[in-house]
C-alpha positions as CSV (number, residue, x, y, z in Angstrom):
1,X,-15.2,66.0,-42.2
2,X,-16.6,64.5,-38.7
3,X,-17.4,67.6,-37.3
4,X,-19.0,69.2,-40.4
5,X,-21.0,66.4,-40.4
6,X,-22.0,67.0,-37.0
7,X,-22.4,70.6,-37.4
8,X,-24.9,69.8,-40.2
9,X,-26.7,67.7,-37.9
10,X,-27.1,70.2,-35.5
11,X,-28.3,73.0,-37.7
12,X,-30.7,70.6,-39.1
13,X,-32.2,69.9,-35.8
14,X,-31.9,73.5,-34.4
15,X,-34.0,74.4,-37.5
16,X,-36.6,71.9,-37.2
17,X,-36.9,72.3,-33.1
18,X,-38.2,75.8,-34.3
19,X,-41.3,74.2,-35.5
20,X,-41.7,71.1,-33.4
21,X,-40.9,69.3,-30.2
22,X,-37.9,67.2,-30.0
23,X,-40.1,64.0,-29.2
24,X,-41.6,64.9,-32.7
25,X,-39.1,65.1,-34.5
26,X,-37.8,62.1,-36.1
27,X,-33.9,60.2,-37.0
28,X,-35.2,60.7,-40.2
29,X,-36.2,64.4,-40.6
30,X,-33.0,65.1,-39.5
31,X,-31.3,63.0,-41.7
32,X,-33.6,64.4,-44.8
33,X,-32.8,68.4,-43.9
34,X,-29.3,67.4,-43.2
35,X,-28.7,65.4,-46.8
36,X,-27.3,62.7,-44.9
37,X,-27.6,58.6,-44.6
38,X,-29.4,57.4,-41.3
39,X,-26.0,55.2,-41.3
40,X,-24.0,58.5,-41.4
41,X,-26.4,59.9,-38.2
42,X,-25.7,56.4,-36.3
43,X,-21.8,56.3,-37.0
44,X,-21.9,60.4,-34.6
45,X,-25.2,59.9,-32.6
46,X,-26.6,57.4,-30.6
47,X,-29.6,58.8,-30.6
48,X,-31.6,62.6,-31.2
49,X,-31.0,63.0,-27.2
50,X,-27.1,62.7,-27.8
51,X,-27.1,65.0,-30.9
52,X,-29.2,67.9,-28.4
53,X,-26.5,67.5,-25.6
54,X,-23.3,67.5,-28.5
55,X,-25.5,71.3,-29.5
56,X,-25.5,72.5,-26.2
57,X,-22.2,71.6,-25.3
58,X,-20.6,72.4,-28.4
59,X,-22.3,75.7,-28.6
60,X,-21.8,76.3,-24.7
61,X,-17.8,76.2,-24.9
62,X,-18.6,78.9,-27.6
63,X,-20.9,81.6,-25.6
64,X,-18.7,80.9,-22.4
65,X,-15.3,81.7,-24.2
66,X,-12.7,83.5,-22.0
67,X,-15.7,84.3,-19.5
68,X,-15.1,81.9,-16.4
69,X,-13.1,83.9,-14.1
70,X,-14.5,86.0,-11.0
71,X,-13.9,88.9,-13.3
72,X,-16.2,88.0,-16.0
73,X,-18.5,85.5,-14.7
74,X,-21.3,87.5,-15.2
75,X,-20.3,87.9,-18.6
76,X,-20.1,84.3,-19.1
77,X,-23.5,83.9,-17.6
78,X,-25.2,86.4,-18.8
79,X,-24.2,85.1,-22.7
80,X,-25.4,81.8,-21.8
81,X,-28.9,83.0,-21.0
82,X,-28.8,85.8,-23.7
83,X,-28.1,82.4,-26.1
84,X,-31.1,80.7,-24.4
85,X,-33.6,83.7,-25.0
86,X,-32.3,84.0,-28.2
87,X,-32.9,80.2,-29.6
88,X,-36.1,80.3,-27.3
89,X,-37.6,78.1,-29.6
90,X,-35.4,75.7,-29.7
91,X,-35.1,75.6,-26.2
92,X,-38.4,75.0,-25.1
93,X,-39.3,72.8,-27.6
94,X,-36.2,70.6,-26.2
95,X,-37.1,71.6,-22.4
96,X,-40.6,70.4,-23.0
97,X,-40.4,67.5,-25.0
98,X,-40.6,64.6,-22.9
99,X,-40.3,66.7,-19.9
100,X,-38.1,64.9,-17.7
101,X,-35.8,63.4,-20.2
102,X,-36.0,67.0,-22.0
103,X,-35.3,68.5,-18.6
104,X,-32.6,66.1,-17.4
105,X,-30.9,66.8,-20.6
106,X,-31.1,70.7,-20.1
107,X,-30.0,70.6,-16.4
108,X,-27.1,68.2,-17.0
109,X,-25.7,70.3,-19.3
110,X,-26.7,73.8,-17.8
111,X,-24.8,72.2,-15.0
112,X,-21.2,71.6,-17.5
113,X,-21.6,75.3,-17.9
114,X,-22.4,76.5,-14.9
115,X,-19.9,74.9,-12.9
116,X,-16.4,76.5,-14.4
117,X,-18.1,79.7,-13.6
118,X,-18.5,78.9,-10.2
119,X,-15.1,77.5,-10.1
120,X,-13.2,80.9,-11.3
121,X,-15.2,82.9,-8.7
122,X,-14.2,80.3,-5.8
123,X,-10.8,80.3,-7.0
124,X,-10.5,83.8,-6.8
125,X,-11.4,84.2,-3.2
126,X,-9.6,85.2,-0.3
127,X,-7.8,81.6,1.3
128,X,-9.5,79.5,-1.0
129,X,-7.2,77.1,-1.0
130,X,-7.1,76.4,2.5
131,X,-10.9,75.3,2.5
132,X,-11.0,71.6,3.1
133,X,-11.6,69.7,-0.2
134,X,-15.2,68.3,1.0
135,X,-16.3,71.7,2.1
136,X,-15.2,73.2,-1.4
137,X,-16.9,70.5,-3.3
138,X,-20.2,71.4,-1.2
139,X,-20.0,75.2,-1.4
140,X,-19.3,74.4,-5.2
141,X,-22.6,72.0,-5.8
142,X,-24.7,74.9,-3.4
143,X,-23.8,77.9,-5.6
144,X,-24.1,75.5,-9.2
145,X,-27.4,73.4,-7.7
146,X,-29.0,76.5,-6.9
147,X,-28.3,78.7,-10.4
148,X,-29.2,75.6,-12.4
149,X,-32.0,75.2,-10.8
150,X,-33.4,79.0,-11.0
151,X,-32.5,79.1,-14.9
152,X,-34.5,75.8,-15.3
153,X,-37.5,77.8,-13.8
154,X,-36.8,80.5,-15.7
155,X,-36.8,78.4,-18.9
156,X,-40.1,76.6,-17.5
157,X,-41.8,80.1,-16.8
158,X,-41.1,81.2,-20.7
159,X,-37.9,82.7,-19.8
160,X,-39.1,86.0,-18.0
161,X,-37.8,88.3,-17.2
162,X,-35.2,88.8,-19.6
163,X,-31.9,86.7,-19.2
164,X,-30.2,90.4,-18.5
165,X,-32.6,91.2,-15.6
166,X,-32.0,87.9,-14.1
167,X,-28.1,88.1,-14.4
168,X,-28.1,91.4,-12.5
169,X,-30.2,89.6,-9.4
170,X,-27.9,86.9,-9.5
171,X,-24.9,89.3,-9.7
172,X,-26.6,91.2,-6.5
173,X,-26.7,88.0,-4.4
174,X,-23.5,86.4,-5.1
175,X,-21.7,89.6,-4.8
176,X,-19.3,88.6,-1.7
177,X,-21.7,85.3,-0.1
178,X,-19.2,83.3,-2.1
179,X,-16.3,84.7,0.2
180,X,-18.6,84.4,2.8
181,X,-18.7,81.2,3.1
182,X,-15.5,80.5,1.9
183,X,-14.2,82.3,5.8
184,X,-16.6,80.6,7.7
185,X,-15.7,77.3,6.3
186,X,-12.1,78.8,7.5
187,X,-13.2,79.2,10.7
188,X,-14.0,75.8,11.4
């Protein structure tokens, strides 16, 4: 019952964020759409802010499914960004509502997703696992830092191009700088 309850809750506020920013939209609009007690909101959500990040994260394991290997990163990338041009909406009335807190939210999640994808294509290079633990960690936050970041700009410039464009570039660029760096960490 927990999680229909939750899942209620989101699709109440992933409806209303189609018509409204998420710093206009109230514990108790929510709560109306949803048919549930205020009480019943508080006993799963802290807050509106918590109830965003359980949608993105919730629907995030969903769109990434099977897709975090080097094999099918781009797979797993490109459905993440086919998911945020297709609840565009949503999206932007979350990314700029309250800016910062909006876009902390965004980017702290963006980053949950991103990273396993950069994790199967690390782990799937060449002597991987002799790469000091430190450098790893680094080469890990570079590659995730840097993808976050240019999908936040793409979400702040309307989300152009579309999300396929932008997952062939990326494909393009990481296409062997990963191992790249992996060998010269090596040859340290």
């Amino acid at each position: 019952m927990s999680n229909l309850t939750k899942r209620a809750l989101a699709a109440s506020l992933k409806k209303l964020l189609e018509r409204a920013p998420l710093d206009k939209i109230t514990i108790q609009d929510l709560v109306d759409d949803a048919e549930v007690s205020r009480k019943t909101f508080y006993y799963h959500f802290q807050d509106i802010y918590a109830l965003m990040e359980w949608c993105i994260v919730e629907d995030g394991k969903r769109v990434l499914e099977g897709n975090v290997t080097a094999d099918t990163w781009q797979q797993g990338l490109r459905n993440v960004m086919t998911y945020l041009q297709d609840n565009r909406a949503m999206v932007l009335n979350g990314y700029r509502s309250v800016q910062r807190q909006g876009e902390a939210l965004i980017k702290a999640n963006l980053s949950r997703l991103v990273r396993p994808l950069m994790e199967g294509i690390f782990d799937a290079q060449p002597g991987c696992e002799r790469v000091d633990p430190e450098d790893r960690e680094l080469i890990l936050k570079m590659f995730s830092f840097g993808l976050v970041e240019t999908i936040l700009h793409w979400i702040g410039n309307g989300m152009k191009p579309e999300a396929d464009h932008l997952v062939d570039q990326f494909d393009r660029i990481f296409d062997g700088s990963m191992e790249t760096v992996i060998q010269k960490c090596l040859k340290k």
